[in-house]
C-alpha positions in Angstrom: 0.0 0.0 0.0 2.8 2.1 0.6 3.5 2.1 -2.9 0.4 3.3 -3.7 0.8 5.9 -2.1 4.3 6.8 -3.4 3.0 6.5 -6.4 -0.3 9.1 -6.1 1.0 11.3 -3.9 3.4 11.5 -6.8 0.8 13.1 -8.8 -0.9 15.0 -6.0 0.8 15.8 -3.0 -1.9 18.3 -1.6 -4.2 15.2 -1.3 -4.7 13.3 1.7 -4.9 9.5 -0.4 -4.9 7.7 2.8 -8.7 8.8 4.3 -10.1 11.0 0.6 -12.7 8.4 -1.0 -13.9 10.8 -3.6 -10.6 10.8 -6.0 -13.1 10.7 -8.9 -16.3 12.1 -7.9 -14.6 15.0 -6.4 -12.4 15.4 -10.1 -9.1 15.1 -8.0 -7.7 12.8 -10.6 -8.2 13.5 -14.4 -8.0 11.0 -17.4 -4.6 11.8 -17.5 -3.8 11.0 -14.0 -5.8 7.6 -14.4 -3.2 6.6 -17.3 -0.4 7.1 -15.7 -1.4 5.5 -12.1 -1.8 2.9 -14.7 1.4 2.4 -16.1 2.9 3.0 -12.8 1.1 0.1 -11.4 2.0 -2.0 -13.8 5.8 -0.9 -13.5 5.3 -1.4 -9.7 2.9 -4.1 -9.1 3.3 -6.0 -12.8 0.0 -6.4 -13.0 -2.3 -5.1 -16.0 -5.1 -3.4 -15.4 -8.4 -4.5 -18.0 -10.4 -1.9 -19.7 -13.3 -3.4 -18.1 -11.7 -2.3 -14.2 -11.0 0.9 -15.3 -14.6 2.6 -13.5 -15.1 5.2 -10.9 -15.2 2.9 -8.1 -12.2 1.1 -8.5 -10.6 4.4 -8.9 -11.9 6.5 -5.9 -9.8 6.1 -3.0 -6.7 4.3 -3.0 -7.9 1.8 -0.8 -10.1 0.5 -3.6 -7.5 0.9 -5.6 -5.3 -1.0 -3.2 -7.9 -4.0 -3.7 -7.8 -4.1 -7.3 -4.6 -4.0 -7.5 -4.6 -7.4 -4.8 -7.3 -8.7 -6.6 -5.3 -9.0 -10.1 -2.4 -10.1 -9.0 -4.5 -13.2 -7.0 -5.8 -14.1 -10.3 
């Protein structure tokens, strides 16, 4: 999870990722950011993340994000 972290706060270090649950329904991350916590995650984490995955909810805090991330590389 640290990672995660690393990695967003990266993009946004004014954001609090560790309690904000409204990365995407509050417009804190952009289409641009999603891309690129994308390819970071796959550098970090090697795992790909599916069109399909890519939604607002999976996207939203970085504790979901956390969990798809888990549930990916489970599979």
């Amino acid at each position: 999870m640290d990672e995660l972290i690393e990695i967003l706060e990266n993009l946004h270090p004014e954001v609090d990722f560790e309690t904000c649950t409204t990365l995407i329904d509050d417009k804190i991350l952009d289409s641009f950011d999603i891309i690129s916590i994308i390819s970071e995650i796959n550098e970090t984490f090697d795992v790909v993340i599916p069109a399909e995955e890519i939604i607002p909810e999976n996207f939203n805090s970085a504790q979901a994000l956390y969990a798809l991330i888990t549930r990916l590389a489970d599979e």
